[in-house]
PDBQT receptor file of N, H, CA, C and O in Angstrom, charges set to zero:
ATOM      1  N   UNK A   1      -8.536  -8.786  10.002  1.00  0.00    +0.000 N 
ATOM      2  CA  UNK A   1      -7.304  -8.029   9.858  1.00  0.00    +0.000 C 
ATOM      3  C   UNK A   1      -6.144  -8.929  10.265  1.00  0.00    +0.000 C 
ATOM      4  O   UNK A   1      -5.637  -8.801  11.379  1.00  0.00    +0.000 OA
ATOM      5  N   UNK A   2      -5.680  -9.903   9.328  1.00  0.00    +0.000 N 
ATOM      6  H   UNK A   2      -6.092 -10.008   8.423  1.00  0.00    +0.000 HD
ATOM      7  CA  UNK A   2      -4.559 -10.582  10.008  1.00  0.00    +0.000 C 
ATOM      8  C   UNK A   2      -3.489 -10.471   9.583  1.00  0.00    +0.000 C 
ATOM      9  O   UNK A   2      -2.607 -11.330   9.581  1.00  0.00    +0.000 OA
ATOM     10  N   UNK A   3      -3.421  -8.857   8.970  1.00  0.00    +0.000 N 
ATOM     11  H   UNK A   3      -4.137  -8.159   8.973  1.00  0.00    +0.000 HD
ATOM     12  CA  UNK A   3      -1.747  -8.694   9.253  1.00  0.00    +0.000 C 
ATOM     13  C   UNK A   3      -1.402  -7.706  10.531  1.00  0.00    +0.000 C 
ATOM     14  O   UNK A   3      -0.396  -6.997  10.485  1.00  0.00    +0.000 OA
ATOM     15  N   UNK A   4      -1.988  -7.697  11.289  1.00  0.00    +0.000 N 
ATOM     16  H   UNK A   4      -2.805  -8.272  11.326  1.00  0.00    +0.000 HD
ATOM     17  CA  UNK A   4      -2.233  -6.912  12.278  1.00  0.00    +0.000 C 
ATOM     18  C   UNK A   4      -2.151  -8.025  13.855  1.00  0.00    +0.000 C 
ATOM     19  O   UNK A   4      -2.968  -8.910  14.109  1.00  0.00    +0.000 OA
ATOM     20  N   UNK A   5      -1.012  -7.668  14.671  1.00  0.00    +0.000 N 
ATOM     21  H   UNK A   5      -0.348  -6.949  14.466  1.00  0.00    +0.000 HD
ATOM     22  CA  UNK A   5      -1.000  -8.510  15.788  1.00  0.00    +0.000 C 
ATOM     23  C   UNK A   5      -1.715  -7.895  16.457  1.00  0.00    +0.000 C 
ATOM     24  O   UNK A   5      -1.609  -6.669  16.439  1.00  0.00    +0.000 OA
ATOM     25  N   UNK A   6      -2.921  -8.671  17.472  1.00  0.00    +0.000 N 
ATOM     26  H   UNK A   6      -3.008  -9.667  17.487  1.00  0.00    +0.000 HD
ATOM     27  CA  UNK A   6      -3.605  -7.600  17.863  1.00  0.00    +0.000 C 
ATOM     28  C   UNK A   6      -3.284  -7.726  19.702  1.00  0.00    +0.000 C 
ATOM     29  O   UNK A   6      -4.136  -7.654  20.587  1.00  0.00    +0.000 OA
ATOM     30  N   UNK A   7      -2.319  -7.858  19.809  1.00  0.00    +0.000 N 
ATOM     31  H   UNK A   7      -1.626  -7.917  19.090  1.00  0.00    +0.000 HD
ATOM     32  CA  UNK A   7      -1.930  -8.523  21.752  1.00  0.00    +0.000 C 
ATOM     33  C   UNK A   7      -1.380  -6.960  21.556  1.00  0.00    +0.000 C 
ATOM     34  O   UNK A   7      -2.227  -6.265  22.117  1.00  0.00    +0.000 OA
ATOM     35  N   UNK A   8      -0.580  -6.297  21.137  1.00  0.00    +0.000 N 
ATOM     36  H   UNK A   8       0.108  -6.861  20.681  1.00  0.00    +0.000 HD
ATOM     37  CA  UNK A   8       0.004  -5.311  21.827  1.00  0.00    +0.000 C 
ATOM     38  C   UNK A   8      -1.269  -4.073  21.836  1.00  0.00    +0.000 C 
ATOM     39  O   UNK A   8      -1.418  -3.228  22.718  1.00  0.00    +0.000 OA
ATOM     40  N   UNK A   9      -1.808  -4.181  21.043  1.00  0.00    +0.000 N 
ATOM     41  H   UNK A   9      -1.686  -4.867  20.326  1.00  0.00    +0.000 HD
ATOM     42  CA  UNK A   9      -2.994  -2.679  21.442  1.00  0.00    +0.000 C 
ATOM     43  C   UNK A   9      -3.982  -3.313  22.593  1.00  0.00    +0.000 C 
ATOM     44  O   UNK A   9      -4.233  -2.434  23.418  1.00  0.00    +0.000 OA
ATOM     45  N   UNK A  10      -4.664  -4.638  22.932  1.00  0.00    +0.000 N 
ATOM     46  H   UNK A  10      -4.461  -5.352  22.262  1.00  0.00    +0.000 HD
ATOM     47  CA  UNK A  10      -5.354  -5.043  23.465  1.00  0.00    +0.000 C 
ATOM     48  C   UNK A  10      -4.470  -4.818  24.854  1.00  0.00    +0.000 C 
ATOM     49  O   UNK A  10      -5.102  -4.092  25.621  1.00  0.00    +0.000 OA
ATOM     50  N   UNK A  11      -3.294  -5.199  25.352  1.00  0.00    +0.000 N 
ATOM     51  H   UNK A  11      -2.781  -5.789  24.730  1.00  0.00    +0.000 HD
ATOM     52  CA  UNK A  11      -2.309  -4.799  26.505  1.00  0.00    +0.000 C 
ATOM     53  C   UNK A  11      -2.619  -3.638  26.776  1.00  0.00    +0.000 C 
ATOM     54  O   UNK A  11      -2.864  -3.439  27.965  1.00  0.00    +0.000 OA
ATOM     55  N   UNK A  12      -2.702  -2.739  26.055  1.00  0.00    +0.000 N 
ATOM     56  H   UNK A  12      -2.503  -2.901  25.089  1.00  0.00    +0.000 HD
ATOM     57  CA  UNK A  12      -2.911  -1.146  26.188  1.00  0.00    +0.000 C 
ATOM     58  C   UNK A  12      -4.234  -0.654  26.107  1.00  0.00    +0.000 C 
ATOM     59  O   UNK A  12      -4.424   0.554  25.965  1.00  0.00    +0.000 OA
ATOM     60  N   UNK A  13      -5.237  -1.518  26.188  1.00  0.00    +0.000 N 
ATOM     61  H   UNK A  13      -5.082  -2.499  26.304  1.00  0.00    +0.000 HD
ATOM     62  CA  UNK A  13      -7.106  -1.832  26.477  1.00  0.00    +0.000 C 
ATOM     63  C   UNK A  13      -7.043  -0.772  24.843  1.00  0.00    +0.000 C 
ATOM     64  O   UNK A  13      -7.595   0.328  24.866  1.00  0.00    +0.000 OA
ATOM     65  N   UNK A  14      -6.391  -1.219  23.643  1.00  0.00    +0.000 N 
ATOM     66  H   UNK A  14      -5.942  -2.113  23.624  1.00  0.00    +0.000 HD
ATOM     67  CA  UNK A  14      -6.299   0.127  22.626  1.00  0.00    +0.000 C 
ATOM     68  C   UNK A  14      -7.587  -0.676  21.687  1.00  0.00    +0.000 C 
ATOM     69  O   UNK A  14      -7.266  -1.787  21.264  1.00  0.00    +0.000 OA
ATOM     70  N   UNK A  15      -8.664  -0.306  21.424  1.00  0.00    +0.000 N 
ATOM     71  H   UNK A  15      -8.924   0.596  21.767  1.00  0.00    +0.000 HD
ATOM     72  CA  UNK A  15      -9.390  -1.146  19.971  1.00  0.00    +0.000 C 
ATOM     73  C   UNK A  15      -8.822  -0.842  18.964  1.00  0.00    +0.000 C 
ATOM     74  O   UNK A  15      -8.363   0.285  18.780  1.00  0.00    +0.000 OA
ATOM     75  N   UNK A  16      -8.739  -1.950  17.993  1.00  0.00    +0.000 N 
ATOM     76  H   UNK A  16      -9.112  -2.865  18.143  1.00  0.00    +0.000 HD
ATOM     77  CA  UNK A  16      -8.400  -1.879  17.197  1.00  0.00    +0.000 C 
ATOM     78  C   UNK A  16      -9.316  -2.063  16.104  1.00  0.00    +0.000 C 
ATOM     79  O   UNK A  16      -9.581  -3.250  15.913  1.00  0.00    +0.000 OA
ATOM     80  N   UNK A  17     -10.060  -0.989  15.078  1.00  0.00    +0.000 N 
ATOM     81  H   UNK A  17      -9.845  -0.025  15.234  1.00  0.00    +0.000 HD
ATOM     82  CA  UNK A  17     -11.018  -1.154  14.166  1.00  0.00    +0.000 C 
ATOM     83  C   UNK A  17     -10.559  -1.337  12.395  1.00  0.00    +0.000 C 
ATOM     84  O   UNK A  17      -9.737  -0.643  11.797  1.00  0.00    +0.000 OA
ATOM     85  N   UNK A  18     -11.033  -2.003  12.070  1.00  0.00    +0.000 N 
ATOM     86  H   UNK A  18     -11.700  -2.567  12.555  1.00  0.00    +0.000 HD
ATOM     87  CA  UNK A  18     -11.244  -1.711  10.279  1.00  0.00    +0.000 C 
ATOM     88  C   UNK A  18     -11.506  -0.179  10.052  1.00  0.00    +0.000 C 
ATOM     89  O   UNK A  18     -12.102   0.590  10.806  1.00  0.00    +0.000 OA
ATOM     90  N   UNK A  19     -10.992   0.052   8.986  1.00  0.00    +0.000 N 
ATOM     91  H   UNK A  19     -10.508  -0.573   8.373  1.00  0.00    +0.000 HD
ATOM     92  CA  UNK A  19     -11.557   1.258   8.064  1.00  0.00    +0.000 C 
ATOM     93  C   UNK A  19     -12.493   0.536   7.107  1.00  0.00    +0.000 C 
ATOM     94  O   UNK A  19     -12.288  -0.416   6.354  1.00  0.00    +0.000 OA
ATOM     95  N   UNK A  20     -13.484   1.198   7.332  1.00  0.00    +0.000 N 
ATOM     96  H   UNK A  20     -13.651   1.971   7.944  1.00  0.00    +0.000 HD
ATOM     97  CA  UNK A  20     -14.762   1.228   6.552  1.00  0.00    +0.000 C 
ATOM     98  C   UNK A  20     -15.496   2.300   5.559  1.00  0.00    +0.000 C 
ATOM     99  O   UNK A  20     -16.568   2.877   5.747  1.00  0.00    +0.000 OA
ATOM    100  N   UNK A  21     -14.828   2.373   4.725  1.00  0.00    +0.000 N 
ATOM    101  H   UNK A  21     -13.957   1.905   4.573  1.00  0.00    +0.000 HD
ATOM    102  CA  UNK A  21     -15.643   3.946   3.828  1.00  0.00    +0.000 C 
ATOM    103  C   UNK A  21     -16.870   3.880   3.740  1.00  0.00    +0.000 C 
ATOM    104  O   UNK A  21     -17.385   2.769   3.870  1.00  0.00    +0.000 OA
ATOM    105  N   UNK A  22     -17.582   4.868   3.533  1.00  0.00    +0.000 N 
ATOM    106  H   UNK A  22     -17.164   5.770   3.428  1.00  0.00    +0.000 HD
ATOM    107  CA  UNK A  22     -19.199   4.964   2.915  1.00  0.00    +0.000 C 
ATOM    108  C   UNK A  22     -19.168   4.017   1.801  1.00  0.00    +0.000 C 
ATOM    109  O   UNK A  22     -18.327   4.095   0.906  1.00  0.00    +0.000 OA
ATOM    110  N   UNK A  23     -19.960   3.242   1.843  1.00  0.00    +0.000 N 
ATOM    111  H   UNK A  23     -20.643   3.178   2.570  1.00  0.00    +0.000 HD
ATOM    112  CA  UNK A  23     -20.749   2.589   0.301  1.00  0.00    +0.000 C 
ATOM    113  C   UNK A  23     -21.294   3.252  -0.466  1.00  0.00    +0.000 C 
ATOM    114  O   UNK A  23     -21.691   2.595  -1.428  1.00  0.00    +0.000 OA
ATOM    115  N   UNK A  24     -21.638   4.843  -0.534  1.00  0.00    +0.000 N 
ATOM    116  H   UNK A  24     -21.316   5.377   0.248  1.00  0.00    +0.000 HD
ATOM    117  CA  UNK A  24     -22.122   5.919  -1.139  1.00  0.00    +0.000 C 
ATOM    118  C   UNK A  24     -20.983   6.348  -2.278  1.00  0.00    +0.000 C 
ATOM    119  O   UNK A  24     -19.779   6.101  -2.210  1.00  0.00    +0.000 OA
ATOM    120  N   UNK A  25     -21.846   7.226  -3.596  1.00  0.00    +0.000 N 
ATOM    121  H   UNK A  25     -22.824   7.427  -3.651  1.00  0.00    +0.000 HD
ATOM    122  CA  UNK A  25     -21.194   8.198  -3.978  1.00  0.00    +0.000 C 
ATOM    123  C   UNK A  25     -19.663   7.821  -4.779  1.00  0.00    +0.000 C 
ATOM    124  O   UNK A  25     -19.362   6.993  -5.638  1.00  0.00    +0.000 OA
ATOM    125  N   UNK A  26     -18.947   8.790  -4.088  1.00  0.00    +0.000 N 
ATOM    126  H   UNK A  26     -19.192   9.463  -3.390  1.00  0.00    +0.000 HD
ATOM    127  CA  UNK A  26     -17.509   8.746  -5.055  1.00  0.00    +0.000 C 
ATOM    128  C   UNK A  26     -16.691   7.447  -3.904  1.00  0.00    +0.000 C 
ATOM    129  O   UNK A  26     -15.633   7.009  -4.356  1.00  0.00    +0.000 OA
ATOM    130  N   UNK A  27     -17.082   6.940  -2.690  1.00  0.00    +0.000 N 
ATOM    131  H   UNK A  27     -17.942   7.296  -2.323  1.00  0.00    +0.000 HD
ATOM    132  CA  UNK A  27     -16.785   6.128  -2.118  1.00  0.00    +0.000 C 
ATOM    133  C   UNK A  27     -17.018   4.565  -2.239  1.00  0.00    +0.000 C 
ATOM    134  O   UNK A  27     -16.433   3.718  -1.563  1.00  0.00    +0.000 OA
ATOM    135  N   UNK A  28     -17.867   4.354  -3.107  1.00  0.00    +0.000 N 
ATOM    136  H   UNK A  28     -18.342   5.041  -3.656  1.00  0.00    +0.000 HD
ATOM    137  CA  UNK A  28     -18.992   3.228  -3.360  1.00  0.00    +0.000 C 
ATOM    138  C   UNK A  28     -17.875   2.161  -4.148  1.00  0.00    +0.000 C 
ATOM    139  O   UNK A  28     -18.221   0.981  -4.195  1.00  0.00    +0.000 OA
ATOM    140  N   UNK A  29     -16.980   2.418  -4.565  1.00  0.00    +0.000 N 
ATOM    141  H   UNK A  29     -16.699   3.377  -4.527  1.00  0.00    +0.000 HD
ATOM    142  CA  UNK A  29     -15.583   1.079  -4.644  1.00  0.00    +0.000 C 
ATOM    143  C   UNK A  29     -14.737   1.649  -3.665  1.00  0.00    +0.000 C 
ATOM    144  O   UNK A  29     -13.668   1.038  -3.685  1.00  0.00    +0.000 OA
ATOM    145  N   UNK A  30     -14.740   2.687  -2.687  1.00  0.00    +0.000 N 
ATOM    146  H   UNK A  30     -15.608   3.183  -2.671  1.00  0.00    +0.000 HD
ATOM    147  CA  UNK A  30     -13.799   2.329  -1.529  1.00  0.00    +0.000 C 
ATOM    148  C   UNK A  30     -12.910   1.279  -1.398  1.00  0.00    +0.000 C 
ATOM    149  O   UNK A  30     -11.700   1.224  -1.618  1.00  0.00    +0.000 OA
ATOM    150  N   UNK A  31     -13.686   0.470  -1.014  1.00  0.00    +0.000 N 
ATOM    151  H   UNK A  31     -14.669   0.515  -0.836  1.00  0.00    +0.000 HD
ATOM    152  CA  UNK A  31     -13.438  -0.847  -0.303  1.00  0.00    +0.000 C 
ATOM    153  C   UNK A  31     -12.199  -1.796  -1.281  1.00  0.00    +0.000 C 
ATOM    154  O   UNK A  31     -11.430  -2.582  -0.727  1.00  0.00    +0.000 OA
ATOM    155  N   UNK A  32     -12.192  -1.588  -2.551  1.00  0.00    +0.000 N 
ATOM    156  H   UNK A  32     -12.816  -0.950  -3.001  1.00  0.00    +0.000 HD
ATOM    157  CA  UNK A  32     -11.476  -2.115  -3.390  1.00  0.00    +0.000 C 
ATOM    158  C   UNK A  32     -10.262  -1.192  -3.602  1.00  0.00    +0.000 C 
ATOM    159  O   UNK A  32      -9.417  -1.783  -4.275  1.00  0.00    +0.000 OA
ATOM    160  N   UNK A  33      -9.901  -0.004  -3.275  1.00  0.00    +0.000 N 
ATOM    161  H   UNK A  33     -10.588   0.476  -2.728  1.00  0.00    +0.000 HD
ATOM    162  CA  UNK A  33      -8.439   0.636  -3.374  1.00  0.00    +0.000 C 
ATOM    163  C   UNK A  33      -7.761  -0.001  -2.593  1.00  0.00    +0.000 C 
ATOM    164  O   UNK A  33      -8.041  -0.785  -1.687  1.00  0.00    +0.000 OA
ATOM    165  N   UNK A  34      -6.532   0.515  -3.136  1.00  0.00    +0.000 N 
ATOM    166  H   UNK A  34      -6.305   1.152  -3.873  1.00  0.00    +0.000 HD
ATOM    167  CA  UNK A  34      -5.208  -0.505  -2.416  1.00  0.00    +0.000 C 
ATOM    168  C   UNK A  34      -3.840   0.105  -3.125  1.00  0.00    +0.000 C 
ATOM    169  O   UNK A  34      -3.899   0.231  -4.348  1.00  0.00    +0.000 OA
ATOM    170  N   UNK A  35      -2.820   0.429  -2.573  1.00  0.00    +0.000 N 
ATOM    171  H   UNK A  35      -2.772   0.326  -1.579  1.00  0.00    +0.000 HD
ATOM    172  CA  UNK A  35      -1.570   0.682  -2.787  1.00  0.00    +0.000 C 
ATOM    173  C   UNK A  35      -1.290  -0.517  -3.498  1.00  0.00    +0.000 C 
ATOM    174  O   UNK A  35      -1.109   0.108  -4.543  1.00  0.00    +0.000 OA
ATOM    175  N   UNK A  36      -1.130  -1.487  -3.782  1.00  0.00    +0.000 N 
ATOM    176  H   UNK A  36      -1.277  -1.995  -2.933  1.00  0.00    +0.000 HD
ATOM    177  CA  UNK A  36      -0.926  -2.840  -4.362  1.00  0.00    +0.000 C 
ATOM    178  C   UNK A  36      -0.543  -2.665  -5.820  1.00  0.00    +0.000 C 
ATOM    179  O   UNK A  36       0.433  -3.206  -6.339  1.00  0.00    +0.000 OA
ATOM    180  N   UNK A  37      -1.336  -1.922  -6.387  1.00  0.00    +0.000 N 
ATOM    181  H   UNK A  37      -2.130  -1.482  -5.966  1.00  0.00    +0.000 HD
ATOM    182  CA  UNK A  37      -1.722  -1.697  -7.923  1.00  0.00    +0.000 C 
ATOM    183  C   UNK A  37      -0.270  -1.020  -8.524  1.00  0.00    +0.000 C 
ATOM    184  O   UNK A  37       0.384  -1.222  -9.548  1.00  0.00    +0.000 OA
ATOM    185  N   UNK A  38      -0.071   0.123  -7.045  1.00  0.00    +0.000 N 
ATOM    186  H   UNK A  38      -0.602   0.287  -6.213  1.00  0.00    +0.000 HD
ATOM    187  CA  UNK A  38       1.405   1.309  -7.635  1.00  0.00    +0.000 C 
ATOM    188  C   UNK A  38       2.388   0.680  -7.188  1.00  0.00    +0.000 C 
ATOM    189  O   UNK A  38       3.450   1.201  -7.529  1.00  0.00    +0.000 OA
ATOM    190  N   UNK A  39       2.544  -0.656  -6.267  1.00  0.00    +0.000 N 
ATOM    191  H   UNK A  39       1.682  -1.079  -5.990  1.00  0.00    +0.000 HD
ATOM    192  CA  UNK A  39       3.338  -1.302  -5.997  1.00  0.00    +0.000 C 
ATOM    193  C   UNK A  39       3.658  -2.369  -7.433  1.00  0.00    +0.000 C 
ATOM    194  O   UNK A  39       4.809  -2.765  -7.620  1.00  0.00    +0.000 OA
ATOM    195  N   UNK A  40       2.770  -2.681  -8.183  1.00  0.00    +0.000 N 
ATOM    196  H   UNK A  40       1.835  -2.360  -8.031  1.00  0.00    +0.000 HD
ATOM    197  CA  UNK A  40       3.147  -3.762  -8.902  1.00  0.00    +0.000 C 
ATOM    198  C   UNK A  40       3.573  -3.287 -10.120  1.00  0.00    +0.000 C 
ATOM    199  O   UNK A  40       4.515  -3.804 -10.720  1.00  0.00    +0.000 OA
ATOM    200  N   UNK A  41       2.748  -2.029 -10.670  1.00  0.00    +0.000 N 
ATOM    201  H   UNK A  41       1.983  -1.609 -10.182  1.00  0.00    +0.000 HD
ATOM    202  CA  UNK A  41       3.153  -1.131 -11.442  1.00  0.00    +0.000 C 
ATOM    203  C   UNK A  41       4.385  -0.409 -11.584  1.00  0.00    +0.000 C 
ATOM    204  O   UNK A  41       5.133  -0.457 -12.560  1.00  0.00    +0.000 OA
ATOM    205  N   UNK A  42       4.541   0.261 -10.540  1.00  0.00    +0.000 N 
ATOM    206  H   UNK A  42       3.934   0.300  -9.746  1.00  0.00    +0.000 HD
ATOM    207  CA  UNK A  42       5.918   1.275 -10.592  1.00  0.00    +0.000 C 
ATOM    208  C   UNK A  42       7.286   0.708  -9.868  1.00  0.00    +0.000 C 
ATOM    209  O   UNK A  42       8.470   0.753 -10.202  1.00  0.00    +0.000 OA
ATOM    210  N   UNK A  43       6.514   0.088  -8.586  1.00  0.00    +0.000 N 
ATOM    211  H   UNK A  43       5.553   0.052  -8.315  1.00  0.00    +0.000 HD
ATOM    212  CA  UNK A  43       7.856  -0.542  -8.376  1.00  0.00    +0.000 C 
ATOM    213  C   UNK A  43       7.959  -0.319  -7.229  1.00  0.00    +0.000 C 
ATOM    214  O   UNK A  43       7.146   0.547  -6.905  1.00  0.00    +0.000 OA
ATOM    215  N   UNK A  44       8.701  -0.744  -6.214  1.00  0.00    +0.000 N 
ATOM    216  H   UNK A  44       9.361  -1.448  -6.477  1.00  0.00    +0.000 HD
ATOM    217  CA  UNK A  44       8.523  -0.046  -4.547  1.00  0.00    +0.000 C 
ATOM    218  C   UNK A  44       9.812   0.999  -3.959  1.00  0.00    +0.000 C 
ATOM    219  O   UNK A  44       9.844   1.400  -2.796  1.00  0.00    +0.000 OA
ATOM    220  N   UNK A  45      10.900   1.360  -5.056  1.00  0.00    +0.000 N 
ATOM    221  H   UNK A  45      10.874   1.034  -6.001  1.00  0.00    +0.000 HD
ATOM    222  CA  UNK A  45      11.408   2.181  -5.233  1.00  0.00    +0.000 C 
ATOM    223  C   UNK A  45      10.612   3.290  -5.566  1.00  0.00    +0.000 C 
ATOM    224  O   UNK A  45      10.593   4.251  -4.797  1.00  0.00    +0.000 OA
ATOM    225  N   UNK A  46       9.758   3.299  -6.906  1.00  0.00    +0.000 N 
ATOM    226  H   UNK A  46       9.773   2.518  -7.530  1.00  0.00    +0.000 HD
ATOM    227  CA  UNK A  46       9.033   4.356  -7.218  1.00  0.00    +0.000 C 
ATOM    228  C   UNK A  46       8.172   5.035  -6.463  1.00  0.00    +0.000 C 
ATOM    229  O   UNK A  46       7.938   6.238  -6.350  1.00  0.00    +0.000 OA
ATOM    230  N   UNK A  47       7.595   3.766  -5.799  1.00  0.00    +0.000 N 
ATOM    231  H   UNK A  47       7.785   2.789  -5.891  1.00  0.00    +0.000 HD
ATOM    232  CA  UNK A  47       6.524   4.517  -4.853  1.00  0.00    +0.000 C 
ATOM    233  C   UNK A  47       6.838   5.086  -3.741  1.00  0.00    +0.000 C 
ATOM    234  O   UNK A  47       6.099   5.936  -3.244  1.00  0.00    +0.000 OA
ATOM    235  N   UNK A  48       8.492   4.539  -2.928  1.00  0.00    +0.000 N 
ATOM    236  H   UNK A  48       9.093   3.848  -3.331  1.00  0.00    +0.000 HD
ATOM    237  CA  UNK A  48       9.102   5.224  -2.293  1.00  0.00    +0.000 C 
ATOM    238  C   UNK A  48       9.327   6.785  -2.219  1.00  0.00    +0.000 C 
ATOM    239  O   UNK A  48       9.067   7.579  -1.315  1.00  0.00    +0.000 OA
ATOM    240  N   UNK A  49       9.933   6.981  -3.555  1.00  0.00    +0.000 N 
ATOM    241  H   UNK A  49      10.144   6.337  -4.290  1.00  0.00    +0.000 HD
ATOM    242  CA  UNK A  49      10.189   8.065  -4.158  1.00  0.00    +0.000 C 
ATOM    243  C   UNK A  49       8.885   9.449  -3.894  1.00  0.00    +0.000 C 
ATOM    244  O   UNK A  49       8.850  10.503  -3.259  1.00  0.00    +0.000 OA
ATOM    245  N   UNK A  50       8.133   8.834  -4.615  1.00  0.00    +0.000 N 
ATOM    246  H   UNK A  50       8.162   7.978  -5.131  1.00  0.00    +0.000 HD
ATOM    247  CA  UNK A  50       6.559   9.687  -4.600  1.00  0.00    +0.000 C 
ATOM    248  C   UNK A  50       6.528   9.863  -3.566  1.00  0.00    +0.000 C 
ATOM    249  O   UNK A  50       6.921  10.990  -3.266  1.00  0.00    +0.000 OA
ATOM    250  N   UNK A  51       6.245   9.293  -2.815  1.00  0.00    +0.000 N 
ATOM    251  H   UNK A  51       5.925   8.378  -3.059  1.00  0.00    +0.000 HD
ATOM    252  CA  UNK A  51       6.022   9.084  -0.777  1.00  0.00    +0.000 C 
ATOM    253  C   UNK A  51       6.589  10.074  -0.117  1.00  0.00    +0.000 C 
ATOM    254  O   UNK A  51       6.059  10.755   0.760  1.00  0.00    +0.000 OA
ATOM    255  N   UNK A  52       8.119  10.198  -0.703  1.00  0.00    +0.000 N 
ATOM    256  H   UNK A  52       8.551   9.645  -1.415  1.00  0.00    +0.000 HD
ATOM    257  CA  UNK A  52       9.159  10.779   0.361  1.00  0.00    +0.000 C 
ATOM    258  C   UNK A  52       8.477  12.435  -0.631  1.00  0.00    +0.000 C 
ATOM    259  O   UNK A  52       8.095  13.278   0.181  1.00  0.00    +0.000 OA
ATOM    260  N   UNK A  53       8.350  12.808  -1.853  1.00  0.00    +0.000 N 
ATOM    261  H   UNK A  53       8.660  12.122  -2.512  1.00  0.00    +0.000 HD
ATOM    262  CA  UNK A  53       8.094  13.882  -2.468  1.00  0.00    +0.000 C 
ATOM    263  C   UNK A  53       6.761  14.395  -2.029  1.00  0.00    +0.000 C 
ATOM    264  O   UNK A  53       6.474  15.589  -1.939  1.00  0.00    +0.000 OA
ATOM    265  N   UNK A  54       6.132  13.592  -1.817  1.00  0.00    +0.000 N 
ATOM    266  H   UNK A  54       6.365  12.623  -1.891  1.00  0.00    +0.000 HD
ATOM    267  CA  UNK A  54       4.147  14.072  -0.873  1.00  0.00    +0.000 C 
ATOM    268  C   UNK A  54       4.656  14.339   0.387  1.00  0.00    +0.000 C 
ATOM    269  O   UNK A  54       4.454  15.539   0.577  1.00  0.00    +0.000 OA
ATOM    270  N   UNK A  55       5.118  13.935   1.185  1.00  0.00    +0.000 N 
ATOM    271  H   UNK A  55       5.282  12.961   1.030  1.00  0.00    +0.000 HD
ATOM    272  CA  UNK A  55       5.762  14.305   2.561  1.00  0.00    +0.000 C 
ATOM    273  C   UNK A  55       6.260  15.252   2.650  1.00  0.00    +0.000 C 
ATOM    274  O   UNK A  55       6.039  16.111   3.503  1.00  0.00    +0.000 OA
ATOM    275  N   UNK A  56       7.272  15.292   1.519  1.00  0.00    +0.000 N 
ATOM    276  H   UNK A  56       7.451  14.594   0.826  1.00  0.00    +0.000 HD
ATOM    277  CA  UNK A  56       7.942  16.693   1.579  1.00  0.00    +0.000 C 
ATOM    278  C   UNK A  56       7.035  18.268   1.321  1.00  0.00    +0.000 C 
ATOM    279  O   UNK A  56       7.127  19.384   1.833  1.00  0.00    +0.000 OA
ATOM    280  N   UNK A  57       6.375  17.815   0.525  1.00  0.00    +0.000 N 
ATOM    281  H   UNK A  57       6.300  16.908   0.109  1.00  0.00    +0.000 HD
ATOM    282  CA  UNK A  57       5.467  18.994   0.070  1.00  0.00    +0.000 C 
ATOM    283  C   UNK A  57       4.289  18.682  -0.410  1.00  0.00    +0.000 C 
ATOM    284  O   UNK A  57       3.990  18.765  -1.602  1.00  0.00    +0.000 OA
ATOM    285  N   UNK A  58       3.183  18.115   0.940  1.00  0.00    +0.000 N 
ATOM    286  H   UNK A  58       3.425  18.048   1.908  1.00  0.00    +0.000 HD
ATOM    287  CA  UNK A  58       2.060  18.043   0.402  1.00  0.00    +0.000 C 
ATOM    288  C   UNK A  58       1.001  18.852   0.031  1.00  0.00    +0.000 C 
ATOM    289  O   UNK A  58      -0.164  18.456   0.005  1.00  0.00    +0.000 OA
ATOM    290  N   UNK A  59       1.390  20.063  -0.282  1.00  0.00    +0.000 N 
ATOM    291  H   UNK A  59       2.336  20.384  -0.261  1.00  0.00    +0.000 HD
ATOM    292  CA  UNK A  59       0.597  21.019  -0.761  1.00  0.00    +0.000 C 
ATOM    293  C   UNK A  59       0.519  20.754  -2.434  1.00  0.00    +0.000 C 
ATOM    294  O   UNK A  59      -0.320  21.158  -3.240  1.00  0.00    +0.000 OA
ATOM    295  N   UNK A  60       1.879  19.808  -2.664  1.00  0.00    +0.000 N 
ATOM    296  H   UNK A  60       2.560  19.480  -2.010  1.00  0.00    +0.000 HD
ATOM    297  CA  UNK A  60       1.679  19.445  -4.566  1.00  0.00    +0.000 C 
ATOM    298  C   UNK A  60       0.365  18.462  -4.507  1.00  0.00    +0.000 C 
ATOM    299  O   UNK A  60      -0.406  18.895  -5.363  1.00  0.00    +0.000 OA
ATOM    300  N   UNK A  61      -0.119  17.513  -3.968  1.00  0.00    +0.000 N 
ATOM    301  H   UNK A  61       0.508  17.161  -3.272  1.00  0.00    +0.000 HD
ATOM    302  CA  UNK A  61      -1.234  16.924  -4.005  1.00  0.00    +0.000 C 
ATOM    303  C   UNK A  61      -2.848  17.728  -4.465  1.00  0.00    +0.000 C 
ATOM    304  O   UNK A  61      -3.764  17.186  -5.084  1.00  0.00    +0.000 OA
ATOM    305  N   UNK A  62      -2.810  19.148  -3.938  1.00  0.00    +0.000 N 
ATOM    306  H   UNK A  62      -2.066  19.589  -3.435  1.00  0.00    +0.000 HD
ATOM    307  CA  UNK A  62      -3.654  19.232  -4.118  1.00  0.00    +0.000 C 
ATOM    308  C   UNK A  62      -3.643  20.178  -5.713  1.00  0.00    +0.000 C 
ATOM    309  O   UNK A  62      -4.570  20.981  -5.817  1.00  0.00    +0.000 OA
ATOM    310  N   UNK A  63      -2.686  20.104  -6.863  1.00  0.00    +0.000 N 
ATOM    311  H   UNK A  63      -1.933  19.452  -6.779  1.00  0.00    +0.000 HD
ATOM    312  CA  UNK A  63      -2.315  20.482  -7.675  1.00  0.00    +0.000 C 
ATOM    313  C   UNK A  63      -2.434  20.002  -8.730  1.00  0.00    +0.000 C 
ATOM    314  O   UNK A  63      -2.548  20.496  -9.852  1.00  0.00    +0.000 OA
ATOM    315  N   UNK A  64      -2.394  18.493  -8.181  1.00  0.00    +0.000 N 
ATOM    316  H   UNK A  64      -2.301  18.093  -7.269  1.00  0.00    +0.000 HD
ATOM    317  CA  UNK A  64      -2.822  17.237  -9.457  1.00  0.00    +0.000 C 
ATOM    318  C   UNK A  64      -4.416  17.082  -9.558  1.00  0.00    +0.000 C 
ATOM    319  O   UNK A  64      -4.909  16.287 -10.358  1.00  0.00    +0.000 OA
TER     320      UNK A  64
């Protein structure tokens, strides 16, 4: 994890772990998602946008 400084959680005895999904199932490419894709695609305005609209009302998420 080295975009992650890890002195300030270790100061605070905090661990700091990876996320690790199941290798199972509907999880089994986990490991390969990434915001990256809607960043290069839409734009980081766009994805801003979306962001601030799921925040606002994340009950639309479960609609799509």
């Amino acid at each position: 994890m080295t975009y992650l400084a890890p002195a300030p959680f270790e100061a605070q005895d905090v661990a700091v772990l990876p996320f690790r999904p199941p290798a199972t199932r509907i999880w089994s490419t986990g490991r390969r998602v990434s915001a990256l894709w809607a960043l290069g695609a839409l734009g980081p305005q766009a994805v801003a946008a979306r962001c601030r609209a799921l925040a606002a009302a994340p009950e639309a998420m479960l609609e799509a």
